[in-house]
C-alpha positions in Angstrom: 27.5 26.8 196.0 31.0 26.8 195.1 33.8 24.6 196.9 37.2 25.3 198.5 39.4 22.1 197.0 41.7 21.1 200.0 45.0 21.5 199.0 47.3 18.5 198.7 45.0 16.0 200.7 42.3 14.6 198.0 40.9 12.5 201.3 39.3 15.0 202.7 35.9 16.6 201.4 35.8 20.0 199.8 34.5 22.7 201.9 31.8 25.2 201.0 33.4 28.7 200.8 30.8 29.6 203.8 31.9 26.5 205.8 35.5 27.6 205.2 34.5 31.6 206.5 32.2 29.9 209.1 35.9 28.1 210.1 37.9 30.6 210.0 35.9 33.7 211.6 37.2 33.6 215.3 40.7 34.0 213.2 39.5 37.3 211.4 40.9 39.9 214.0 44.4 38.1 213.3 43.8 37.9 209.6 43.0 41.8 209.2 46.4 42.2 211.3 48.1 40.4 209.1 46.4 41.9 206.0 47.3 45.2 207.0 50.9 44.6 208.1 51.6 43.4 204.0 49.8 46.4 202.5 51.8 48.6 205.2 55.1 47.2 204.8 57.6 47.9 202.0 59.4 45.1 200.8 62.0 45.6 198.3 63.8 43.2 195.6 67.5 41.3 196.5 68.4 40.0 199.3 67.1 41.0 203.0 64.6 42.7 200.9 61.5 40.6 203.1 63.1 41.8 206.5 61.2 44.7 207.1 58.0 42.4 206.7 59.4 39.1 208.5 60.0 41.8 211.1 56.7 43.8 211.4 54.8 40.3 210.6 56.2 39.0 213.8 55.9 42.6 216.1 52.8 42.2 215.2 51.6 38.7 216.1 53.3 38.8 219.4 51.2 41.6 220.2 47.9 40.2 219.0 49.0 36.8 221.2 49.6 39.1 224.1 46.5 41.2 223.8 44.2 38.6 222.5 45.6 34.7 223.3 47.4 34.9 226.8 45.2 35.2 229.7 43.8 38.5 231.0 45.7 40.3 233.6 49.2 39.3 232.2 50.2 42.5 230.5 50.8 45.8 232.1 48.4 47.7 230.8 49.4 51.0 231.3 52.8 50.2 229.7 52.1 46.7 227.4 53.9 47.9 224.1 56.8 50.8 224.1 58.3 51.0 220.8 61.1 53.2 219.9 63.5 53.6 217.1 68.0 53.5 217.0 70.1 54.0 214.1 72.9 51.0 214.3 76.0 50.6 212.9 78.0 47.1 211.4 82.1 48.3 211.2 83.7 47.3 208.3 85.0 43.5 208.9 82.6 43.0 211.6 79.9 41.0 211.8 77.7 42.1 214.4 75.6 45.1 214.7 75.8 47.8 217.8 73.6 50.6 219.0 75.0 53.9 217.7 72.7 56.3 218.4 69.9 57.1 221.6 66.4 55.8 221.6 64.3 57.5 219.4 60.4 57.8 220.1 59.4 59.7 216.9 60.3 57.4 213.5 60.9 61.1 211.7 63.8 61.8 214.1 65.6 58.5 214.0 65.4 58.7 209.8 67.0 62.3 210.4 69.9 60.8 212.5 70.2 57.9 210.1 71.1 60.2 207.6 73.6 62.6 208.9 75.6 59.5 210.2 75.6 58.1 207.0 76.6 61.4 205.2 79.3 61.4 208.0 80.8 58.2 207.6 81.6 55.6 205.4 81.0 52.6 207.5 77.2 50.5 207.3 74.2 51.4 209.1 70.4 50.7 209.9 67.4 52.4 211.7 65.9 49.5 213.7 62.6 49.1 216.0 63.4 48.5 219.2 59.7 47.2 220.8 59.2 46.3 224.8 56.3 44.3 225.5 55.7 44.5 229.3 53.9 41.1 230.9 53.2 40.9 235.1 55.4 38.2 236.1 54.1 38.3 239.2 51.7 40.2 241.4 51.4 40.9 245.3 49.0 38.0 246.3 47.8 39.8 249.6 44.0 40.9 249.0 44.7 40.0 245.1 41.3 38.6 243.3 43.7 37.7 240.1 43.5 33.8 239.7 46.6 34.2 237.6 48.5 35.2 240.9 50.8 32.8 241.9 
């Protein structure tokens, strides 16, 4: 059977490749998020070109953590994840970026008013995810079964 050399560490044994899937299978939800999140995420040459995926990369493993690590009961699950989409804009000489436009809920709509401000203007802007992840902070303890009630 073949063998997975461990990388820069010559101490430790090579692994089998089924010891290494045998390892790593309580990780495979995470590892098919991730998968998917580089074959759905454009990332383009230059610089900033890997911001989109950094991005969508993290959104997506806070989620997981929150749906799949933390303990149950924490999120509000009627509400967890809310994401919606502005257009921002960066003023010429200034650093920092501001909301320009209202919260979008459909992606299509944000992209349209992205691009009548920037046939409208001359100054820098960007379409940004805005996500919401919802988490109980606390619960009313009267009559409550939750052990994670304080």
């Amino acid at each position: 059977m073949p063998t997975v050399p461990t990388p820069h560490d010559h101490a430790l044994p090579a692994e089998t490749l089924d010891e290494k899937e045998a390892r790593l299978s309580p990780l495979a939800p995470l590892r098919g998020l991730i998968a998917r999140t580089f074959a759905t995420t454009p990332v383009h040459l230059g610089p900033g070109g890997t911001e989109a995926l950094v991005d969508e990369l993290t959104l997506a493993v806070a989620i997981y953590t929150a749906r799949e690590v933390l303990p149950s009961g924490l999120l509000d699950a009627d509400n967890a994840v809310n994401s919606q989409w502005e257009v921002q804009i960066r003023r010429n000489g200034v650093e920092q970026w501001e909301r320009w436009s209202r919260a979008y809920d459909d992606l299509g709509q944000a992209r349209e008013e992205l691009a009548y401000q920037e046939s409208r203007r001359t100054s820098h802007f960007r379409l940004v995810r805005v996500t919401t992840i919802r988490t109980v902070e606390a619960a009313t303890a009267q009559g409550c079964d939750d052990p994670h009630t304080p």
